[in-house]
N, C-alpha and C positions, 0 to 999 in steps of 0.2 A: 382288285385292280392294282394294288400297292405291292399284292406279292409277283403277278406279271411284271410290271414295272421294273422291280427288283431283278427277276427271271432273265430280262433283255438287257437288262444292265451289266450282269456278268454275262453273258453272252455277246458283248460287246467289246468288256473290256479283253474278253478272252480274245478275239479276231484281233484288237491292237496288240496283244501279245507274239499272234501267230508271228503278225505281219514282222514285228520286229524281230524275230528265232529268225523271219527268210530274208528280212535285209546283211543280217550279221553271216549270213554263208554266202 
């Protein structure tokens, strides 16, 4: 449960990433 948890948390922080790569263009 704790390594899902983990799993969805960087797959999360990664979409906050995207998002901000497509505000900056």
């Amino acid at each position: 449960m704790a390594e899902f948890a983990n799993k969805y948390k960087n797959i999360e922080l990664e979409v906050i990433r995207n998002n901000d790569e497509r505000l900056k263009l």
